[in-house]
DSSP file (Angstrom, degrees, kcal/mol; ACC not computed):
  #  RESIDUE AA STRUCTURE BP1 BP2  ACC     N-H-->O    O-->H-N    N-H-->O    O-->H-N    TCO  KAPPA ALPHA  PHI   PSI    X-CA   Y-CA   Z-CA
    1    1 A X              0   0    0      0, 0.0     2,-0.3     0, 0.0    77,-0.2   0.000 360.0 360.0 360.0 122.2   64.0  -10.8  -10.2
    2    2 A X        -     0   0    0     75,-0.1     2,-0.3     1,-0.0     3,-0.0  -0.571 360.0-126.1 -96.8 150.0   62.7   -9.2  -13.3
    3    3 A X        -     0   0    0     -2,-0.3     2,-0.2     1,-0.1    73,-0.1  -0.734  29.5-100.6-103.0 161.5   59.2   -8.5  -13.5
    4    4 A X     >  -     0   0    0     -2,-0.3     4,-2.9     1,-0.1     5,-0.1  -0.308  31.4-114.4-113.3 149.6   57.2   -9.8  -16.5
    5    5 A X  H >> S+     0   0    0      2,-0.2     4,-2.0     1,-0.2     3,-0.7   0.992 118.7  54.5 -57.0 -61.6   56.4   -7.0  -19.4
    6    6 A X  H 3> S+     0   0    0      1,-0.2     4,-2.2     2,-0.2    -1,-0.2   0.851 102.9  50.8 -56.6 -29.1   52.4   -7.6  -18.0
    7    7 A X  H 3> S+     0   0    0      2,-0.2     4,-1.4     3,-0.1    -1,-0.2   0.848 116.0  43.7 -69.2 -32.0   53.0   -6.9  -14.5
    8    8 A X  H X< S+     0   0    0     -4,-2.9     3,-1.5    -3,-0.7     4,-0.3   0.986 111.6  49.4 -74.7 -54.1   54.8   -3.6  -15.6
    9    9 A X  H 3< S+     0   0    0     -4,-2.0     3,-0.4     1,-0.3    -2,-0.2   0.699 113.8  51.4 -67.6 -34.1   52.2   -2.5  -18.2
   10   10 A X  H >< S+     0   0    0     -4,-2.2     3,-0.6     1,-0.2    -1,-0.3   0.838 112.4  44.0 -82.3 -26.8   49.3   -3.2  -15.3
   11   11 A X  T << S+     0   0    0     -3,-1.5    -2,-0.2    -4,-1.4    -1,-0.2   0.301  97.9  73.9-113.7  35.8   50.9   -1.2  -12.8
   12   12 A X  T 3  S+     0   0    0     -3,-0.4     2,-0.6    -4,-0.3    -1,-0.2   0.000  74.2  90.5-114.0  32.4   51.9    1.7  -14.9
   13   13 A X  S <> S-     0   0    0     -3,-0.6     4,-4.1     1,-0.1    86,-0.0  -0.989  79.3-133.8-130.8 148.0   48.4    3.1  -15.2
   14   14 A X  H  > S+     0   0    0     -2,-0.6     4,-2.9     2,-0.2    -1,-0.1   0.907 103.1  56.2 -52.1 -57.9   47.6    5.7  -12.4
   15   15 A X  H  > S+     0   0    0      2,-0.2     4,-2.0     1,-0.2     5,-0.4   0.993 109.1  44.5 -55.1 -67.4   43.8    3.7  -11.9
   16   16 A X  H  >>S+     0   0    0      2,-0.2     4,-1.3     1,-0.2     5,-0.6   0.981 109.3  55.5 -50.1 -50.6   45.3    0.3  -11.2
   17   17 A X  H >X5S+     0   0    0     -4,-4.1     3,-2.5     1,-0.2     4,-1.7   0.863 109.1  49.9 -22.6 -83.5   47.7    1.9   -9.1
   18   18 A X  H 3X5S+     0   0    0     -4,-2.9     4,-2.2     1,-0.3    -2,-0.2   0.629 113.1  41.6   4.5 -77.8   44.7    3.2   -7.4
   19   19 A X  H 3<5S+     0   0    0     -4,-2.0    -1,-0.3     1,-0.3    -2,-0.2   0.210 107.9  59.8-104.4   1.8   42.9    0.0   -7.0
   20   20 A X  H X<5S+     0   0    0     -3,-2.5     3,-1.1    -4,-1.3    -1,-0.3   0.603 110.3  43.7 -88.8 -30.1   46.2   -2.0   -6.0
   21   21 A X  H ><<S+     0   0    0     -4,-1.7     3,-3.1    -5,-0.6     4,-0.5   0.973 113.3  59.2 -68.0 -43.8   46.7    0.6   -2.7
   22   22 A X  T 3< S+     0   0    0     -4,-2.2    -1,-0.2     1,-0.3    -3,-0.2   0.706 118.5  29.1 -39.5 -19.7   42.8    0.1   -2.2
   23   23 A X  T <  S+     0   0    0     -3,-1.1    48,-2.7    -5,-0.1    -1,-0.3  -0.137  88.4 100.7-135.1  40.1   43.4   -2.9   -1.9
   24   24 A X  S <  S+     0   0    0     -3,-3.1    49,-0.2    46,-0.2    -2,-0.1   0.896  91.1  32.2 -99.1 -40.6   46.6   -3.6   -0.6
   25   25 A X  S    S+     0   0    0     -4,-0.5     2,-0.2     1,-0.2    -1,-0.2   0.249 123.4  10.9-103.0   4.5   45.9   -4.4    3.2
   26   26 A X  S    S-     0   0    0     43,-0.0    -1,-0.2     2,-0.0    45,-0.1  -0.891  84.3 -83.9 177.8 153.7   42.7   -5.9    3.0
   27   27 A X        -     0   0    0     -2,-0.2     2,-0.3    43,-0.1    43,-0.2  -0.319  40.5-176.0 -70.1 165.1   40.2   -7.3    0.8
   28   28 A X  B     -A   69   0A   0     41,-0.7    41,-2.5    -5,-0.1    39,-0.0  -0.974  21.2-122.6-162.5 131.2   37.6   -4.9   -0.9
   29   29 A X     >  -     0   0    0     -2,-0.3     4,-1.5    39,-0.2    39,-0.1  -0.371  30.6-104.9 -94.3-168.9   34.6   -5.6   -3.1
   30   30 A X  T  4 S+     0   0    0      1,-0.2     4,-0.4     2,-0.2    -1,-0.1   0.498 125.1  51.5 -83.8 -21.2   34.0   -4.3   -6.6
   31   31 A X  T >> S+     0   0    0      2,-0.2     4,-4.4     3,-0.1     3,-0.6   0.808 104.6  58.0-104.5 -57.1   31.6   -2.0   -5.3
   32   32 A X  H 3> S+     0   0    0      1,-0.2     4,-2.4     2,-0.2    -2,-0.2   0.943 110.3  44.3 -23.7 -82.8   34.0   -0.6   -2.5
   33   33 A X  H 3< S+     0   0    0     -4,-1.5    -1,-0.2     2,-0.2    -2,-0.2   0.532 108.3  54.5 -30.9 -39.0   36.4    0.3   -4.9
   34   34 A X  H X4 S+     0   0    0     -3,-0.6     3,-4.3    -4,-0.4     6,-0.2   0.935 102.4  60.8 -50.8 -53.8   33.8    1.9   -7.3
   35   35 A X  H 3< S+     0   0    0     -4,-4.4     3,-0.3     1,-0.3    -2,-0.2   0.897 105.4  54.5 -44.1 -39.0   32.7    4.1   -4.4
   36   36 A X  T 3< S+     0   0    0     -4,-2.4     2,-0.5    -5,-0.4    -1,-0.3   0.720 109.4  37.8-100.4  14.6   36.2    5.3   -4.4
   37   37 A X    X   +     0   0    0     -3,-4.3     3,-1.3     1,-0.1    -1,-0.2  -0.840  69.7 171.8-127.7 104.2   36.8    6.4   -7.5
   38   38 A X  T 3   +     0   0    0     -2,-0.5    -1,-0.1    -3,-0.3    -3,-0.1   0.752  69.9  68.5-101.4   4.8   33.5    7.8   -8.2
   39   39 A X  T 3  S+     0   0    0     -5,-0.1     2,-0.3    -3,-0.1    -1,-0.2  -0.050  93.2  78.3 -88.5  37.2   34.6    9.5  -11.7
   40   40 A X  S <  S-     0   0    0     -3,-1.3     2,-0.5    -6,-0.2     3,-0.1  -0.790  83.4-129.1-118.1 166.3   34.8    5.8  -13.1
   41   41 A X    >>  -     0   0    0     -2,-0.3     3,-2.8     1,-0.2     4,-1.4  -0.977  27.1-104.4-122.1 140.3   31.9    4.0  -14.0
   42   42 A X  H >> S+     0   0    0     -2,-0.5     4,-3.4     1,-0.2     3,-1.9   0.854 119.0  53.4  -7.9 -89.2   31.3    0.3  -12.6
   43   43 A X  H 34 S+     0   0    0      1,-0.3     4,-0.4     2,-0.2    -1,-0.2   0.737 105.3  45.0   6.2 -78.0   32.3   -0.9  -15.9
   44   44 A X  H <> S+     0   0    0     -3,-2.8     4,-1.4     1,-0.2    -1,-0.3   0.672 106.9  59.8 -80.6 -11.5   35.4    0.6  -16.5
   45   45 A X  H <X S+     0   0    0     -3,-1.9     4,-2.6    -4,-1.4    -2,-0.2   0.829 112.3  46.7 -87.5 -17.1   36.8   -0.3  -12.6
   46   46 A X  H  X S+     0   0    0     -4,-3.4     4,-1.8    -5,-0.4    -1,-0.2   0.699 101.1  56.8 -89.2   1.1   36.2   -3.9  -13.7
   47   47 A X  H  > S+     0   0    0     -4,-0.4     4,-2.3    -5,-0.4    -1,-0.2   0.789 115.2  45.1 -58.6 -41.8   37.8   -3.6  -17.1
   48   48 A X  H  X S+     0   0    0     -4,-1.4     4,-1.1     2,-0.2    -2,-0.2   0.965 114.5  45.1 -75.6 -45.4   40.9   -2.5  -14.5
   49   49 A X  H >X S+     0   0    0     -4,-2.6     3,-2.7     1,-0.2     4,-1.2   0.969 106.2  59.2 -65.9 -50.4   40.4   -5.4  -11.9
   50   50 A X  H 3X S+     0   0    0     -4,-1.8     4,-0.9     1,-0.3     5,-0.3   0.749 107.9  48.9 -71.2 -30.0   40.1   -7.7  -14.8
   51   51 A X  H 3< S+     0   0    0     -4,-2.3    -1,-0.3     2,-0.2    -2,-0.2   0.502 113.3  47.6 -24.1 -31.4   44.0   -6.4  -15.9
   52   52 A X  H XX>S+     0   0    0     -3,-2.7     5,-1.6    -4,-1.1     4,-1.6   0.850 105.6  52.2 -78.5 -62.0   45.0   -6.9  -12.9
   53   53 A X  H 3<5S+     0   0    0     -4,-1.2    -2,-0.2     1,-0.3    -3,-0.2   0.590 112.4  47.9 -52.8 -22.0   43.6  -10.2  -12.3
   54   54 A X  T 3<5S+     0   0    0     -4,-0.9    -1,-0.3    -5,-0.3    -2,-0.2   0.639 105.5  60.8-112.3 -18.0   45.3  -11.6  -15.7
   55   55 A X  T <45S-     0   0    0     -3,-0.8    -2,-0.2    -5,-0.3    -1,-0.2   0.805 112.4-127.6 -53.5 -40.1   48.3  -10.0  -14.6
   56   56 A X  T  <5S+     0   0    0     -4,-1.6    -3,-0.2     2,-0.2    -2,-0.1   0.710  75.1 127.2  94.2  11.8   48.1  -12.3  -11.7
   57   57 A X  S   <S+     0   0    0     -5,-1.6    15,-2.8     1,-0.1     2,-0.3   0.516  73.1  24.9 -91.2 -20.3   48.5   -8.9   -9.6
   58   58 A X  B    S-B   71   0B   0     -6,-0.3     2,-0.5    13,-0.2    13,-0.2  -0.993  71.1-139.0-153.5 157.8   45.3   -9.5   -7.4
   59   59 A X        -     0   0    0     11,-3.1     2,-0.2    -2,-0.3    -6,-0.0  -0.925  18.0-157.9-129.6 131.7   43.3  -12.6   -6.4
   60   60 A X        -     0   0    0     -2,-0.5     2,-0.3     9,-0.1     9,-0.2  -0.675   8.3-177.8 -99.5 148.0   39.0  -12.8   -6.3
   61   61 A X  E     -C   68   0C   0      7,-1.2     7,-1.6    -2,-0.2     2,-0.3  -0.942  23.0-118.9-147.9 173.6   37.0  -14.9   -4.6
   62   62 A X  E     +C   67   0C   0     -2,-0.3     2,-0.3     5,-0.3     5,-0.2  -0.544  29.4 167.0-108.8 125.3   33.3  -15.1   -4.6
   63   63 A X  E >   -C   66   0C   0      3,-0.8     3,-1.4    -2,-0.3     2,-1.2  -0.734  61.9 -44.3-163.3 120.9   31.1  -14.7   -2.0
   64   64 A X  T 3  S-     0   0    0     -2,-0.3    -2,-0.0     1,-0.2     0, 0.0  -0.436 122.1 -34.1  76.8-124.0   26.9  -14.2   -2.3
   65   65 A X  T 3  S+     0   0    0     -2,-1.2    -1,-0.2    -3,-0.1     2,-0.2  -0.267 125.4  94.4-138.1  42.6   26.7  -11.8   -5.1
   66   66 A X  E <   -C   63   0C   0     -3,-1.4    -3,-0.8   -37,-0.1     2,-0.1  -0.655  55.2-158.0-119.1-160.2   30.1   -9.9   -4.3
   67   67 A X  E     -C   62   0C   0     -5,-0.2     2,-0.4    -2,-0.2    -5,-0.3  -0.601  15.7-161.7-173.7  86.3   33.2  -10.5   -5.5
   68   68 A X  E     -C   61   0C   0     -7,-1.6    -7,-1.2   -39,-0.1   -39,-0.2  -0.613   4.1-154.7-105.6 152.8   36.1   -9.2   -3.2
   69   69 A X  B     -A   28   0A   0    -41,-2.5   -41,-0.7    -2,-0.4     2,-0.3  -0.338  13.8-179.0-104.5 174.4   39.8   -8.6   -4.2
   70   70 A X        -     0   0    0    -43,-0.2   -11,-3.1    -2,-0.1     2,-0.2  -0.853  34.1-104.9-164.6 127.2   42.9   -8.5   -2.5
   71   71 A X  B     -B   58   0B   0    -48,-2.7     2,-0.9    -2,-0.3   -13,-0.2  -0.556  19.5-133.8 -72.1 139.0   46.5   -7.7   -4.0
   72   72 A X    >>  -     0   0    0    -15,-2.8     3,-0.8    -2,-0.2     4,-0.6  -0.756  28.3-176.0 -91.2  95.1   48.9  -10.5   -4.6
   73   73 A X  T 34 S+     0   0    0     -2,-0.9     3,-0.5     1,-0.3     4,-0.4   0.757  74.0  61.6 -70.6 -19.2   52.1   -8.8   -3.1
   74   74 A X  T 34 S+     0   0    0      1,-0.2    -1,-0.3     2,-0.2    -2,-0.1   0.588  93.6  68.4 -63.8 -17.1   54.5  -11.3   -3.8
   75   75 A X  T <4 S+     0   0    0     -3,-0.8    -1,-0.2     1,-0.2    -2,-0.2   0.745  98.1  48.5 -65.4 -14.2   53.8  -10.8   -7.3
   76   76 A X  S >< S-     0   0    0     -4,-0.6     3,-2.6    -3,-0.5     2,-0.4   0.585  87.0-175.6 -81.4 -31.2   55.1   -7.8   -7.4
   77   77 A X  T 3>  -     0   0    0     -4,-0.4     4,-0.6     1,-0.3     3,-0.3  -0.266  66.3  -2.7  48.0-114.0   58.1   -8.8   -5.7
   78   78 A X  H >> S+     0   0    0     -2,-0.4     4,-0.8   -77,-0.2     3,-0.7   0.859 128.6  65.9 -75.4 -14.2   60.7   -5.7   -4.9
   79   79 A X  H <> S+     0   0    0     -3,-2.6     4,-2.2     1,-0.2     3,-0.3   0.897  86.0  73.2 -62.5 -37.9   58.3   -3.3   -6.7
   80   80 A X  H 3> S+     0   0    0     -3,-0.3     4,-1.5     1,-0.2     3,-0.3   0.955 102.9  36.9 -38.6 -50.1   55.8   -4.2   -3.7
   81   81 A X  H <X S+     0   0    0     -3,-0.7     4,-1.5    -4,-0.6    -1,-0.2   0.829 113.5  58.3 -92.6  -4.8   57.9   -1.9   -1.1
   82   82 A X  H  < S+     0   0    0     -4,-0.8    -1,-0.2    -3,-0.3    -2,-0.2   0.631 112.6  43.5 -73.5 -12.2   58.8    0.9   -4.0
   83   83 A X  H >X S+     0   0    0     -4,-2.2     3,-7.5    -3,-0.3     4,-2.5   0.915 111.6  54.0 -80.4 -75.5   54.8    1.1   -4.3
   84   84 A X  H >X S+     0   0    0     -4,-1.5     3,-2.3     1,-0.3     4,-1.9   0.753 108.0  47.2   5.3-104.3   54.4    1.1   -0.7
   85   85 A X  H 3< S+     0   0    0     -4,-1.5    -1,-0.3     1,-0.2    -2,-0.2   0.474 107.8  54.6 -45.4  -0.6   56.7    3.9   -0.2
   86   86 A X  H <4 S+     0   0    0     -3,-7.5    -1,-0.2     2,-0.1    -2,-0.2   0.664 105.5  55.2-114.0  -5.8   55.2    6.1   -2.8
   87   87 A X  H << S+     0   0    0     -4,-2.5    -2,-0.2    -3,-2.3    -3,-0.1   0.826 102.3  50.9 -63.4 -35.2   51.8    5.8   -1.4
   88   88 A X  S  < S+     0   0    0     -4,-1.9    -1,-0.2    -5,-0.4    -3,-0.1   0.508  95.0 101.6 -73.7  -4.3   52.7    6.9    1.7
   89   89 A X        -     0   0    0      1,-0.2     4,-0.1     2,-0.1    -3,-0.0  -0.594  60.1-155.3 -85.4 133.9   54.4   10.1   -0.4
   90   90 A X  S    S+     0   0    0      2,-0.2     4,-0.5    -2,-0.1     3,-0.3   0.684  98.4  52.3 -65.7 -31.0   52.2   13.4   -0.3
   91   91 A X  S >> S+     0   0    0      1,-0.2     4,-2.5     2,-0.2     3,-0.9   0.881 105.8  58.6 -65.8 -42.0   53.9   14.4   -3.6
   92   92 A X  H 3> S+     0   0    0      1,-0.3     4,-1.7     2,-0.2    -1,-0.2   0.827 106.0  40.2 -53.7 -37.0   52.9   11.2   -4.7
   93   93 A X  H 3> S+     0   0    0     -3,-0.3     4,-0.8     2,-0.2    -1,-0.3   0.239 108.7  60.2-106.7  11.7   49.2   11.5   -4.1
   94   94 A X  H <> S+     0   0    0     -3,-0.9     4,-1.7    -4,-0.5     5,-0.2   0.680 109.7  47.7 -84.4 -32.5   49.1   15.1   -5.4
   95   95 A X  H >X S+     0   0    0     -4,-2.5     3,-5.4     2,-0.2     4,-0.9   0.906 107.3  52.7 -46.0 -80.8   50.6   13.2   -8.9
   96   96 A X  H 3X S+     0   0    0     -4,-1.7     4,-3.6     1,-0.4     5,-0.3   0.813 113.5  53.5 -67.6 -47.0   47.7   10.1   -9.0
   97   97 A X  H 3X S+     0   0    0     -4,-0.8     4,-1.4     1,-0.2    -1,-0.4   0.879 110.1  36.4 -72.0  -8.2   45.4   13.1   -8.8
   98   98 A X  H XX S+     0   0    0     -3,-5.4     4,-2.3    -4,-1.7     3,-0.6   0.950 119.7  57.4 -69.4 -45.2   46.5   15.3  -11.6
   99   99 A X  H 3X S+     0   0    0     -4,-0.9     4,-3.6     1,-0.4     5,-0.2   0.903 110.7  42.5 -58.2 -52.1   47.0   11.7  -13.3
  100  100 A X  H 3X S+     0   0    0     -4,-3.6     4,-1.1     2,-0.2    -1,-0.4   0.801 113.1  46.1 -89.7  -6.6   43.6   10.9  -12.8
  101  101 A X  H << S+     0   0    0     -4,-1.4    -2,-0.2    -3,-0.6    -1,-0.2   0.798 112.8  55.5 -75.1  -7.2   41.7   14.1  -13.7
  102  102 A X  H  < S+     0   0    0     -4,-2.3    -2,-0.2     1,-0.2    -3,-0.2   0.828 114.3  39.5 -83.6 -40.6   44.1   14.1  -16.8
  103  103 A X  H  < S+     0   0    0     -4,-3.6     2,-0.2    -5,-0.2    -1,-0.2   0.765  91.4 116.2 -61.3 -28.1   42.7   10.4  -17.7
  104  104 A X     <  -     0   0    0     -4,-1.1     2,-0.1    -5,-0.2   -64,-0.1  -0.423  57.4-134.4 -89.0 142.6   39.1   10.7  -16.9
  105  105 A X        +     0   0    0     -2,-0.2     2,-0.3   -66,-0.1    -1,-0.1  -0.196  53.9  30.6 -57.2 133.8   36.7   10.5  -19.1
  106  106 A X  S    S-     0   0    0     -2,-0.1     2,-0.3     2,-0.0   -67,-0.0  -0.831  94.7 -22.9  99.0-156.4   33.7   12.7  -19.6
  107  107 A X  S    S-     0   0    0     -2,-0.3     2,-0.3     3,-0.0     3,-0.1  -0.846  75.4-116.3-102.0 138.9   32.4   16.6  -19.3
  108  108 A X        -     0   0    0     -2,-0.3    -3,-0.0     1,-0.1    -2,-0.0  -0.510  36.2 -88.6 -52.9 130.9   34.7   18.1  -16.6
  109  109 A X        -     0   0    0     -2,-0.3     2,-0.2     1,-0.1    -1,-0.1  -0.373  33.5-137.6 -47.9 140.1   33.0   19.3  -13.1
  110  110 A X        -     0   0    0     -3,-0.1     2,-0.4     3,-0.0    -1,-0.1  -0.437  25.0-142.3 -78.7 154.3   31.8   23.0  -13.4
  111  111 A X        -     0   0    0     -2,-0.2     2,-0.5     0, 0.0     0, 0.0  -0.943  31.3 -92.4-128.7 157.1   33.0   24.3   -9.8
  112  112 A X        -     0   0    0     -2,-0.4     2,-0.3     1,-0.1     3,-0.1  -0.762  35.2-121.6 -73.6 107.1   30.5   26.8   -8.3
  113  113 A X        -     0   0    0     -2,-0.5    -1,-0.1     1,-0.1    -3,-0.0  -0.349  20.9-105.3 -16.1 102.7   30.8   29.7   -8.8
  114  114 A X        -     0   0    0     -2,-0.3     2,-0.3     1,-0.1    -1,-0.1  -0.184  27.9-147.1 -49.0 141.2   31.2   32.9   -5.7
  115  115 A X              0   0    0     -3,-0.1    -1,-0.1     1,-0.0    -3,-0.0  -0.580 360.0 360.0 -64.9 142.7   28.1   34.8   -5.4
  116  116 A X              0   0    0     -2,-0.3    -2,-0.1     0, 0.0    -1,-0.0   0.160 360.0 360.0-113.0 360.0   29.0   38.8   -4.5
């Protein structure tokens, strides 16, 4: 099964990664998701679901004034259990953070400084 050019191109950036494991085993609202990347702004994590969503990579439904996601794993098809297994990798999740402090956007965090 070959995977469609958009289904690669959406899950070869490090934030959609992100927000497909976030969302991989259970549904999550928009808001959820912000909360866990909290150097994104609102904005830009719904520029990412909507990529996803035209990818056909995750599926919304409506509820109130949320709007909660869920990833379509069969779209993914064998890529689904090579994602899987690199989530569960520790090496793996020291990568998606260099990946994302190397994408994000903005002034860089000061760290605090020792006192003597």
């Amino acid at each position: 099964m070959a995977l469609e050019p958009a289904i690669l191109n959406a899950i070869a950036s490090p934030r959609r990664q992100e927000i497909l494991r976030l969302i991989w085993r259970e549904e999550q609202t928009a808001g959820f998701i912000h909360r866990a990347m909290p150097d994104v702004t609102f904005g830009a994590v719904s520029l990412q679901l909507k990529g996803l969503l035209d990818a056909g990579l995750v599926e919304a439904r409506a509820e109130n004034r949320n709007r909660f996601y869920r990833a379509k794993r069969e779209a993914l098809g064998p890529m689904a259990e090579m994602l899987e297994s690199m989530w569960d990798d520790a090496l793996w999740k020291l990568k998606l953070a260099a990946e994302l402090e190397q994408s994000r956007r903005g002034p860089k965090q000061q760290r605090k400084k020792k006192r003597k």
